[in-house]
C-alpha atoms as a printed R data frame, in Angstrom:
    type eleno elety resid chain resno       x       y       z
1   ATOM     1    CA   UNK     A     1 118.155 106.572 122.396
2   ATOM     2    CA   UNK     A     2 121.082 105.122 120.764
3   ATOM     3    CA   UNK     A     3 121.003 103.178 117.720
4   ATOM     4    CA   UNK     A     4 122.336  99.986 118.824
5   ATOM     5    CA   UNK     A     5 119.383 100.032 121.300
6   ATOM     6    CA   UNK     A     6 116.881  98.958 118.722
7   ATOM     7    CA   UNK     A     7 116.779  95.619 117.539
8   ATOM     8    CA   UNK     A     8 114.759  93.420 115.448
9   ATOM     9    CA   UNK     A     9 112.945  90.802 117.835
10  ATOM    10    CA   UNK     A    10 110.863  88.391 115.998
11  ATOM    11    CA   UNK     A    11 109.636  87.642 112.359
12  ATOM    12    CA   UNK     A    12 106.662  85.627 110.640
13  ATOM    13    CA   UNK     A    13 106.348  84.612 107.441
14  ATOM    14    CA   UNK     A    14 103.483  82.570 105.273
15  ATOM    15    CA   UNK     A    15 103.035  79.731 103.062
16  ATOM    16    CA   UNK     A    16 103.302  81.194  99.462
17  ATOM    17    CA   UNK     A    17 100.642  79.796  97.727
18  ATOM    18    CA   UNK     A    18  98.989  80.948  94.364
19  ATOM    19    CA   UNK     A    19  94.817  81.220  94.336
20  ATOM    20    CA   UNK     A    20  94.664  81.220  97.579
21  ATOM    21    CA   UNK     A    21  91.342  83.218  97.812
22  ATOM    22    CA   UNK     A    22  93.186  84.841 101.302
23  ATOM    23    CA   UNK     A    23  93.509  87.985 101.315
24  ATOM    24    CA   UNK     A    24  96.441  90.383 102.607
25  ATOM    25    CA   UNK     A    25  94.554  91.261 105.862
26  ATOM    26    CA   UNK     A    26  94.251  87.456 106.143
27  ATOM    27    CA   UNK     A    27  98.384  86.803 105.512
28  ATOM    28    CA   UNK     A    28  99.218  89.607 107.524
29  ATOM    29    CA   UNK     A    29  96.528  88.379 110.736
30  ATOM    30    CA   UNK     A    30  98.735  85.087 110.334
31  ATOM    31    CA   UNK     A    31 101.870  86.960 110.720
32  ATOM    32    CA   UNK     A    32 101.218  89.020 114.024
33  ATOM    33    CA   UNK     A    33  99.977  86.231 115.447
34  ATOM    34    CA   UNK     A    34 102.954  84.284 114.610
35  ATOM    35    CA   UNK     A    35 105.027  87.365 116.075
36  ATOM    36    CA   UNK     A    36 103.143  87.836 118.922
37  ATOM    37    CA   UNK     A    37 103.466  84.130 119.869
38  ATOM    38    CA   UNK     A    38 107.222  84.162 119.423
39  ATOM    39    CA   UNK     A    39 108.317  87.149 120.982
40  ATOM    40    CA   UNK     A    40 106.204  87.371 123.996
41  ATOM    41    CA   UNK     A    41 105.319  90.727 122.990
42  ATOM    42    CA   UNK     A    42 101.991  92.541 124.064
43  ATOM    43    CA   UNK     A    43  99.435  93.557 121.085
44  ATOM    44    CA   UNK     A    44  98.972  96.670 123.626
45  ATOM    45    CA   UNK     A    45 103.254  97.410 123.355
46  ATOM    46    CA   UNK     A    46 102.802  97.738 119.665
47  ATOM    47    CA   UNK     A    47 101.968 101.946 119.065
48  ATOM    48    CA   UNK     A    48 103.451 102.070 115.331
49  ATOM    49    CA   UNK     A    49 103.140 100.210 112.119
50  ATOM    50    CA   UNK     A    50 105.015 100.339 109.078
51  ATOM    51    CA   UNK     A    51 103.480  98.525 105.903
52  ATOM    52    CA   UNK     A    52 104.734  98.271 102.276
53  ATOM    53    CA   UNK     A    53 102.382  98.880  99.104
54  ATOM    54    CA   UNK     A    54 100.779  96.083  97.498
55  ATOM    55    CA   UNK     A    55  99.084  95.110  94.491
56  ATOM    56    CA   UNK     A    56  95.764  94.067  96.247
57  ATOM    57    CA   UNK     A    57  95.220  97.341  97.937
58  ATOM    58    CA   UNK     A    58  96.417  99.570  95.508
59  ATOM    59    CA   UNK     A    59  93.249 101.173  95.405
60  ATOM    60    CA   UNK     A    60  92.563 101.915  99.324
61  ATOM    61    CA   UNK     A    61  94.657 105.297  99.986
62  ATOM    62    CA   UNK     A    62  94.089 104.180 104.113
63  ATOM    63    CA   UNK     A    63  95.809 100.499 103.732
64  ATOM    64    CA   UNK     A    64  97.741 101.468 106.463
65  ATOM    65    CA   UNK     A    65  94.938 102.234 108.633
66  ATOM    66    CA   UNK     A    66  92.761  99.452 107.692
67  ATOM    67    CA   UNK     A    67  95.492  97.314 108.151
68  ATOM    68    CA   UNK     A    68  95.993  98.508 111.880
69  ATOM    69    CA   UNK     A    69  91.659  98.294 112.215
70  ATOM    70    CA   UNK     A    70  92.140  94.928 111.428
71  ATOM    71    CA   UNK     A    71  94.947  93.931 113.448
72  ATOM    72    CA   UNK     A    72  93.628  95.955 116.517
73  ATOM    73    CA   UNK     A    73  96.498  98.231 116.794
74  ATOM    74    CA   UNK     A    74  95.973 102.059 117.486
75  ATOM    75    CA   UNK     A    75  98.709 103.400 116.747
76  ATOM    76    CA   UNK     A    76 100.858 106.987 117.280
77  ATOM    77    CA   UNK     A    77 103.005 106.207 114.652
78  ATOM    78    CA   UNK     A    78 101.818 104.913 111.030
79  ATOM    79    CA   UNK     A    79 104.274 104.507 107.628
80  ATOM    80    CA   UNK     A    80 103.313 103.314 104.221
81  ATOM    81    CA   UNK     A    81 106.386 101.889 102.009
82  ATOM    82    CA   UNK     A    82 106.470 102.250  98.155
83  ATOM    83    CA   UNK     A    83 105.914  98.515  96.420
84  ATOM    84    CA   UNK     A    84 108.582  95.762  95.871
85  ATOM    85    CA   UNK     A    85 112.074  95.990  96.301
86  ATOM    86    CA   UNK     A    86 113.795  96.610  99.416
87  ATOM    87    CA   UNK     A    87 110.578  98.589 100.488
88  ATOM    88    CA   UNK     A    88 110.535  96.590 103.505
89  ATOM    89    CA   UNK     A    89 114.121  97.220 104.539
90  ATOM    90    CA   UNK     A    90 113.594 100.608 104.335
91  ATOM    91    CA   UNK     A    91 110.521 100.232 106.632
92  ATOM    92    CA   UNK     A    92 112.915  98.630 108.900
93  ATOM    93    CA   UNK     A    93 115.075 101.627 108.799
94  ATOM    94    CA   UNK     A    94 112.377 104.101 109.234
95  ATOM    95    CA   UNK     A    95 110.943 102.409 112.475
96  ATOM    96    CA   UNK     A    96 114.190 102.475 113.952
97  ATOM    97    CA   UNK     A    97 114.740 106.242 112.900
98  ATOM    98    CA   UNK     A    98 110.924 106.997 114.456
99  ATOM    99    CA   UNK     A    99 112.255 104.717 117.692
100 ATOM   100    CA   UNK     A   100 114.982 106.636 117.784
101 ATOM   101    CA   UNK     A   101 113.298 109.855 117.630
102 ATOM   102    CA   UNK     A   102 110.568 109.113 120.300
103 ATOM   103    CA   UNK     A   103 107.788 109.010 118.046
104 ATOM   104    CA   UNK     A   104 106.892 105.270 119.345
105 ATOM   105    CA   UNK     A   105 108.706 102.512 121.283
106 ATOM   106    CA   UNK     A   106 107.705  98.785 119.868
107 ATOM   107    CA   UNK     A   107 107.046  99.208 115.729
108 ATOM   108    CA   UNK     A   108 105.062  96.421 113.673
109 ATOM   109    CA   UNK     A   109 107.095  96.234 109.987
110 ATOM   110    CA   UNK     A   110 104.685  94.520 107.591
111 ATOM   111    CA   UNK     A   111 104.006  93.355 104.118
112 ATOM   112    CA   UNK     A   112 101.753  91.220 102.926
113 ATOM   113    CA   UNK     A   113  99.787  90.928  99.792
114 ATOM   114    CA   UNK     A   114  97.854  88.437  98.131
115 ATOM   115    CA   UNK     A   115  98.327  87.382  94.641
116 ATOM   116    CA   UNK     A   116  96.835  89.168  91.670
117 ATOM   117    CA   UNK     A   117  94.117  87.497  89.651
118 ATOM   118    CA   UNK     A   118  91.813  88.980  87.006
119 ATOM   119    CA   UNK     A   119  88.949  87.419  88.796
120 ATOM   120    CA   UNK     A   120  89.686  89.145  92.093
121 ATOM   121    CA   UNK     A   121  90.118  92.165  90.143
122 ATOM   122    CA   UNK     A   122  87.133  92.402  89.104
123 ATOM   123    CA   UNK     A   123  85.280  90.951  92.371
124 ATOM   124    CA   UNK     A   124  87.045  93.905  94.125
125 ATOM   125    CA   UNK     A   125  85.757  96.298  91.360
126 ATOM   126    CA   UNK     A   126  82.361  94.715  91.996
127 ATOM   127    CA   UNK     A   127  82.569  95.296  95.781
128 ATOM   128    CA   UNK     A   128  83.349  98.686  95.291
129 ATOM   129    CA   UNK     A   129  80.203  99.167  93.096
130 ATOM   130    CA   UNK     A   130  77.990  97.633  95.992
131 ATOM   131    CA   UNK     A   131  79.752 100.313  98.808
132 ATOM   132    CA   UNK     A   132  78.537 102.841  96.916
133 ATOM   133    CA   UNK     A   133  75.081 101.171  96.995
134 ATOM   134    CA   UNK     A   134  75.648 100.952 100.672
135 ATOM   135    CA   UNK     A   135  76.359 104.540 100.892
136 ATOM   136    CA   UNK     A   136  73.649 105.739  99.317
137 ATOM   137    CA   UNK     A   137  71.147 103.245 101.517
138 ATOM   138    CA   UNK     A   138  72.197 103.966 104.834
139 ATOM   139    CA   UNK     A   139  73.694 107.347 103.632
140 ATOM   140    CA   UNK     A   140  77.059 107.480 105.279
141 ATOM   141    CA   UNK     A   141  80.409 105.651 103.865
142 ATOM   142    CA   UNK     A   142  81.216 102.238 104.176
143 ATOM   143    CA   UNK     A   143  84.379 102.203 105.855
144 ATOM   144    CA   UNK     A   144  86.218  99.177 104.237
145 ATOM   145    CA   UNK     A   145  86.711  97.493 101.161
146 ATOM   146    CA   UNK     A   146  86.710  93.847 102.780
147 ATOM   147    CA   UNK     A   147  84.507  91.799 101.020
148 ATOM   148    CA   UNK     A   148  83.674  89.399 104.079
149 ATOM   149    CA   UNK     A   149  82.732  92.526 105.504
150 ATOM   150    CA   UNK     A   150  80.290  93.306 102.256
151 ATOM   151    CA   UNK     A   151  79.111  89.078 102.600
152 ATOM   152    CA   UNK     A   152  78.358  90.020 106.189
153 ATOM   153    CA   UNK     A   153  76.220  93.316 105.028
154 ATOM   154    CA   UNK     A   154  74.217  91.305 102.794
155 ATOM   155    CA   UNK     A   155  73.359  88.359 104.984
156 ATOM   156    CA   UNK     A   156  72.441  90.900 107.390
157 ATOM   157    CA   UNK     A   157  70.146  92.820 105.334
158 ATOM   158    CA   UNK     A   158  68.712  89.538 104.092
159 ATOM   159    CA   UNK     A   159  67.778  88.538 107.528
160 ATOM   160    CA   UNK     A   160  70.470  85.942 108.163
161 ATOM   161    CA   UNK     A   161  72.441  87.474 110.521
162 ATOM   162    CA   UNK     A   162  73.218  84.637 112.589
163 ATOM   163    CA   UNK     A   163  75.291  83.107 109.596
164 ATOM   164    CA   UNK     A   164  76.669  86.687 109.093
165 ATOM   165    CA   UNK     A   165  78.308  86.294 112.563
166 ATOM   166    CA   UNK     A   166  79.963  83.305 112.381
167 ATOM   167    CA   UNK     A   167  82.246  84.651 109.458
């Protein structure tokens, strides 16, 4: 495949806002949708995703993966960016190379963070402490570092689970 035979085909982008209390999966779930809507592309056409580094997830060594969990993608092809800059460009650049090179066909380039506050620092710290509680209870790993996902846990285990499905 030629190069001129990849293009760019739609774009999303969020309200900036500070203290939010969204988090990146949240901004990014925004953003396909908003993408998906405009382009009249299929979720199922999507088999690679490209995502930069960000300052929320800095500790979770599968963002990438997690990211695709949460925006139901499987797929073949998978790149993580370094942080800032022109990270994302160079995402851009690297779908089109893995395009090119038959490693996928329709590529998802993505970044997304959520602003950086001491208090969600340490809530995140926190929710890492309680995974490790929730490994050791169940005795396998807790597979994601969402804290809905922990909020969910807990109502469950307290016996409201009907409020733990509604969020």
């Amino acid at each position: 495949m030629a190069k001129r035979d990849i293009a760019i085909v739609g774009y999303g982008e969020t309200k900036v806002e500070l203290r939010s209390g969204r988090s990146s999966y949240d901004l990014a779930g925004e953003v396909f949708e908003q993408i998906l809507n405009s382009t009249g592309v299929a979720k199922s056409e999507i088999d690679g995703i490209c995502v930069s580094e960000t300052m929320s997830e800095t500790s979770n060594p599968f963002w990438p993966v997690y990211m695709a969990e949460m925006l139901g993608l499987a797929p073949a092809w998978t790149q993580v960016n370094g942080l800032g800059g022109a990270s994302t460009i160079a995402g851009i650049s690297r779908a089109a190379s893995a395009i090119r090179d038959g490693q996928c066909t329709t590529v998802l380039v993505l970044a997304s963070d959520a602003q950086f506050v001491f208090g969600m620092y340490r809530r995140h710290m926190k929710t890492i402490g309680y995974l490790g509680q929730i490994d050791k209870l169940f005795g396998v790993r807790a597979t994601t570092r969402n804290w809905n996902t922990i909020i969910a846990i807990v109502q469950i285990l307290k016996g409201d689970d009907k409020k733990a499905k509604r969020n």
